[in-house]
C-alpha positions, 0 to 999 in steps of 0.5 A, a space after each residue: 471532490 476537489 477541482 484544480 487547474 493542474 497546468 496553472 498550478 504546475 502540478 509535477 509527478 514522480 512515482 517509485 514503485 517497489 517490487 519483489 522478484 519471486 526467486 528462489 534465495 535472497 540477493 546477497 545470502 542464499 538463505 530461502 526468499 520466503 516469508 515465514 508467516 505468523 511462525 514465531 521467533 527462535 532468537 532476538 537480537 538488540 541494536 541501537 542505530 546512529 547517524 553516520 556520515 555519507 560520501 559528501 561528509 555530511 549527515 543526511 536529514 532524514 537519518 537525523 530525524 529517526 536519530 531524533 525518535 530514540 528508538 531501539 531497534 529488536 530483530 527476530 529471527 530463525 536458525 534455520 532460514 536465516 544466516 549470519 549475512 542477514 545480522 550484518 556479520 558476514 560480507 555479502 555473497 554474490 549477486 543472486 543471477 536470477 533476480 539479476 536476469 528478472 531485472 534486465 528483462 524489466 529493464 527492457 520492458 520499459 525501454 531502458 539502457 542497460 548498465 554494462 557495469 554494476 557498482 554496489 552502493 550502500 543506502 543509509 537506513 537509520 529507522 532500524 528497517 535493516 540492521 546493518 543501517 544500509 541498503 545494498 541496491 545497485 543501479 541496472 538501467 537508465 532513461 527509459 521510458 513508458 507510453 501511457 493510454 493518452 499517448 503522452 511518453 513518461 521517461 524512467 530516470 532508473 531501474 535499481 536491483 536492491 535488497 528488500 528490508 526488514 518487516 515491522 511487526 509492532 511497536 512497544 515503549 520506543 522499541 521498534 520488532 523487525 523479523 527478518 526473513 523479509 530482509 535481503 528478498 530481490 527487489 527492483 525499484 523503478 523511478 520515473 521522471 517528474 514527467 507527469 502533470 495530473 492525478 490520473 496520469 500518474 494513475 495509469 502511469 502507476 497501473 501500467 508500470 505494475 502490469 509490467 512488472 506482473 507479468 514478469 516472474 515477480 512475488 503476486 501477493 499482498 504486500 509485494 509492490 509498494 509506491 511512492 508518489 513525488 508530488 510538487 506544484 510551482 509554489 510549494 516543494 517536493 513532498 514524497 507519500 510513501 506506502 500508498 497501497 491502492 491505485 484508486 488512493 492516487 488521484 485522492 492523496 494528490 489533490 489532498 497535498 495539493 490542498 494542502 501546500 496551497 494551505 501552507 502558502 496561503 498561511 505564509 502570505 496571509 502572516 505577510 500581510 499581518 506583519 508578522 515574520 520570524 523574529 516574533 517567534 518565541 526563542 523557547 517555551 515558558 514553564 507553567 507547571 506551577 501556575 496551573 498547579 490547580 486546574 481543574 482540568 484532569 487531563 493537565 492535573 493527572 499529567 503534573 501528579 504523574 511528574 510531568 511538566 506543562 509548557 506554553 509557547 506564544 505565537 504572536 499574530 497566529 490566531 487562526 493559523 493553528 485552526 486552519 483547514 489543509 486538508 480534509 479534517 487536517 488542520 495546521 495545529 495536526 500539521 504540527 501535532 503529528 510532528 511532534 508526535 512521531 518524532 518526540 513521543 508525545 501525545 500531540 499539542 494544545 492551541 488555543 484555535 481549537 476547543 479548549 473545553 475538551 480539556 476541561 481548561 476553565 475560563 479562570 485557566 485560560 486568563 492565568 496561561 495567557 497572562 503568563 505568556 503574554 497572550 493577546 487577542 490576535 495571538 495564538 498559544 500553544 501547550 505541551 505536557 510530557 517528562 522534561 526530556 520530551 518537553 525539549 524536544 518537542 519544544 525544538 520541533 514546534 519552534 523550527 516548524 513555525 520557522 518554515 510557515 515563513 518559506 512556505 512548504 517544508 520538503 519531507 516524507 509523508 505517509 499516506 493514510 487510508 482517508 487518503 490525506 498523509 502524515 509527517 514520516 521524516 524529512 527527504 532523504 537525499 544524497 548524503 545517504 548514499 557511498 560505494 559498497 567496498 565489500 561486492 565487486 562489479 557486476 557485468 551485463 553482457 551484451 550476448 545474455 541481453 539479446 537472449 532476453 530480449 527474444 523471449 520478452 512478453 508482449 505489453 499487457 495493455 495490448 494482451 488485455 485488449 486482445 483478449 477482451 476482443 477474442 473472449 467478448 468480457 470486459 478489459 477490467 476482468 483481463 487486468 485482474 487475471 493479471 494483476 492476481 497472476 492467473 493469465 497463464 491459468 486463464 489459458 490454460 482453462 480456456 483449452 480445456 473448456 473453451 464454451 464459456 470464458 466468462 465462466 472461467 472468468 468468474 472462478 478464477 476471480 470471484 468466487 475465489 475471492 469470496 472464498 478467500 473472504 471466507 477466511 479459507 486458503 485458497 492458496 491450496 487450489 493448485 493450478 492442476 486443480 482448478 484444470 481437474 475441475 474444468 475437465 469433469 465440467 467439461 465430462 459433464 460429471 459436474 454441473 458449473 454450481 459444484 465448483 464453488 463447494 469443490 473449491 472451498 472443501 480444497 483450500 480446507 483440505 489439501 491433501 484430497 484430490 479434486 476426484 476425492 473431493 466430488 466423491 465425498 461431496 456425492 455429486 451426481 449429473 441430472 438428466 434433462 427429463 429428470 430435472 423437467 420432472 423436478 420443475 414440474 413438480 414444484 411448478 405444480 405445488 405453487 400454484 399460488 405464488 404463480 398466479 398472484 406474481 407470474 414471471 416474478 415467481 421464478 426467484 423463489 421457485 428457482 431457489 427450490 429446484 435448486 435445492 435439488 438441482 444445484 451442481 447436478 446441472 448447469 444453472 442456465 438449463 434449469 432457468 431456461 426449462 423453469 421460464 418454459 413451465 411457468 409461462 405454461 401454467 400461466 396459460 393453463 390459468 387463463 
């Protein structure tokens, strides 16, 4: 793992989290703000996107770099839930007031002046994410802020009501699928200051922010709250990871771009020291199509018979560069490669740093390329093979990536992988991208509806999980999932009805609907209503606490029986204690040998069979405790 000293290197973080409001309609339509599954399409529609120029009159880099992929972009869509607003024929509808209603309490959560006065803006979006190019994303609150476990205050710059975007469904031949019935869905976004110094401050800072939004009425499912994480250290730039998915990926994905920005600058200087600047960077690429005519390197030779084309570049002074580790298992010449990947289509770069063997390149090929371009020992080539339109512009992408080694850190948009390093996304957004909405009018934030929210507001779920781990003796953890999976309110209601033992109930609602849903089976059909039926038979004693598991897997398989049906159909009967004595008693009495040969350690294997006779009948504990009684018993009367 790595070790940095953060204060020295001046490590600064920002987060951008991402959350869907669970409203009943979208933002701007009144279509139903719900995803449709895997139901399929009744129409597509084809868009081509280009670039447009933003209110400062210039075009935004990043939309430039999507213009670059070429892609077309296909929307799938449904006639009955989605409407014309949606395929950006229709202006907007107005502002949905409950998702409105959901943010200013938001807001207030995380301690942030209200904006009397929203303005829509529009976001330019060139990937093809939402048909019209733009966002509509309103900003509701400013400077706040957020108090973290050790104390330290983390300031939130803004809290924006703004629509949710298409969803990526697949990628074929440069075609980008988007469907629409995610497209419009509220969402907040929350961006805090570049307050936060280490990897696990923006850990909690990250945790504690979705615990905010958790315990409002927010859509709890996967795939509902995103993050992004700002990163930058004194030396290097702004790098943002989108899409990271876990909160135990943040502290790995820092310490990696740390890693590797602190790799770009050793790269930038150890060029210094050789002597090596821009101008030795070769203008374009050198044709090697002919030279290399023979190879024997089926890799080359099958591309060249397909028509397409070799290039070479050489990179005077660069040997080793292009083999330099960043990351883990990430090396410059894959700094490069990926560019040139996502952003021209091909299939990545060759250099001479790594092993040319893989690629069947004969020591007779390698002589000929290096002749050809000049190639010396301290240098390093670099080939691409690809149609000749691919070739230019990835021939573009190298020379003006090479080009940055000089600066040091390029800023852009990374993606974060699950290994927990990143890929190139795109370059930085920035704010040539963002203009007025002349189609909304203003929204107002009366000071009258904002004090009615503030009365009703939650307490601080750090202050409930601790709370709560004190009352009910369980670990804060076991809270933290009841709220991060939306079953607190479940959690207090279950506790009325079976107050006994709330780590049973803990481990219902968390674990074993957790193997069940691994199972393959939809736990969604377990209703609330459900789960309180179920604990008020334990609580009758008509079931034992072992039945619940096969309850719970014949409801999510079968919705429509109800929780009575279901025991019914299972047959569950209560078991007495004098019966269940005489059942040990029994088994007990045919293992005599097993009792003799491991004593205590005989109550796995015997436990298994009472319970094949006891199980959901009985409480597991009951029958523990009696079969412990027994055999202890026997053991005496062997002696």
């Amino acid at each position: 793992m790595y070790k940095f000293d953060y204060e020295e290197l001046g490590l600064i973080c920002g987060l951008e989290i991402h959350q869907q409001l669970d409203t009943e309609t979208k933002l701007f339509c009144r279509c139903p703000s719900k995803l449709q599954g895997t139901r399929p399409p009744d129409f597509n529609t084809k868009r081509y996107m280009r670039p447009v120029l933003g209110e400062m009159g210039t075009f935004d880099a990043a939309m430039l770099t999507e213009y670059k992929k070429g892609k077309t972009i296909i929307y799938e869509g449904y006639n009955d839930v989605i409407c014309t607003y949606e395929l950006d024929d229709t202006p907007p509808f107005s502002c949905n007031e409950e998702a409105r209603k959901i943010a200013l309490e938001l807001a207030l959560l995380l301690n942030a002046n209200i904006i009397e006065e929203m303005h829509v803006s529009r976001k330019n979006y060139l990937d093809g994410s939402v048909p019209s190019g733009f966002q509509r994303t309103m900003i509701l609150g400013t400077d706040g802020y957020l108090t973290l476990k050790n104390g330290k205050k983390i300031r939130i710059d803004i809290l924006s009501l703004e629509e949710e975007a298409a969803r990526k469904i697949k990628t074929e031949n440069k075609t980008n699928f988007y469907r629409l019935d995610r497209l419009g869905i509220p969402l907040v976004e929350v961006t805090t200051k570049p307050d936060i110094n280490t990897p696990e401050e923006c850990r909690d800072c990250a945790e504690r922010i979705g615990l905010l939004l958790w315990m409002t009425n927010v859509k709890k499912v996967l795939g509902s709250i995103r993050q992004d994480v700002n990163v930058s250290i004194k030396s290097g730039t702004r790098i943002e990871i989108k899409g990271v998915q876990k909160l135990s990926w943040i502290p790995l994905l820092i310490n990696h771009e740390i890693s590797r920005q602190l790799g770009l600058i050793e790269i930038r200087e150890e060029l210094k020291n050789r002597k090596v600047s821009e101008k030795d960077i070769p203008k374009g690429p050198v044709d090697l199509t002919s030279l290399m005519a023979k190879t024997k390197s089926k890799f080359v030779a099958n591309g060249l018979k397909s028509g397409k084309r070799l290039y070479g570049f050489n990179f005077k002074g660069f040997k080793g560069i292009f083999g330099k580790e960043l990351m883990e298992d990430y090396r410059f010449g894959t700094e490069v490669s990926s560019k040139v990947k996502i952003i021209s289509g091909l299939k990545g770069i060759i250099h001479s740093d790594e092993n040319l063997e893989s690629y069947n390149l004969s020591k007779d090929d390698i002589q000929k390329i290096q002749n050809k371009l000049n190639s010396k020992e301290n240098d390093c080539f670099v080939l691409i093979l690809g149609t000749k339109k691919e070739l230019n512009k990835a021939a573009d992408i190298i020379i003006n990536r090479i080009e940055y080694v000089f600066k040091g850190v390029p800023p852009e948009t990374r993606k974060a992988l699950e290994n927990g390093t990143t890929e190139f996304l795109r370059e930085l957004h920035g704010g040539a991208r963002l203009y007025p909405d002349t189609d909304s009018q203003a929204i107002m934030n009366t000071a009258e509806e904002i004090k009615k929210i503030q009365i009703t507001l939650p307490h601080y779920p750090w202050d409930i999980i601790a709370n709560y781990a004190k009352k009910y003796k369980v670990e804060q953890s076991s809270i933290k999932d009841l709220i991060f999976t939306g079953k607190l309110f479940l959690f207090d209601s279950l506790i009325e009805i079976y107050p006994e033992k709330p780590s049973i109930v803990l481990n219902i609602l968390l674990n074993k609907a957790k193997a069940i849903r691994r199972e393959g089976k939809n736990i969604e059909n377990i209703t609330d209503d459900d789960y309180k039926k179920i604990f008020q038979e334990l609580k009758n004693e008509n079931i034992g606490k072992e039945a619940i598991e096969d309850i719970m897997r014949l409801k999510a398989d079968s919705p429509n029986l109800s929780i009575e049906q279901i025991i019914e159909k299972l047959h569950f009967e209560t078991l007495s204690f004098e019966d269940l004595k005489i059942i040990i008693s029994e088994v007990v009495n045919d293992n005599p040998k097993i009792i003799k040969e491991r004593g205590m350690r005989s109550m796995g294997p015997l436990m298994g069979e009472v319970m094949e006779k006891a199980r959901g009948k009985i409480d597991g504990e009951i029958v523990s405790k009696e079969l412990k009684v027994q055999i202890l018993n026997k053991l005496k009367e062997m002696k």
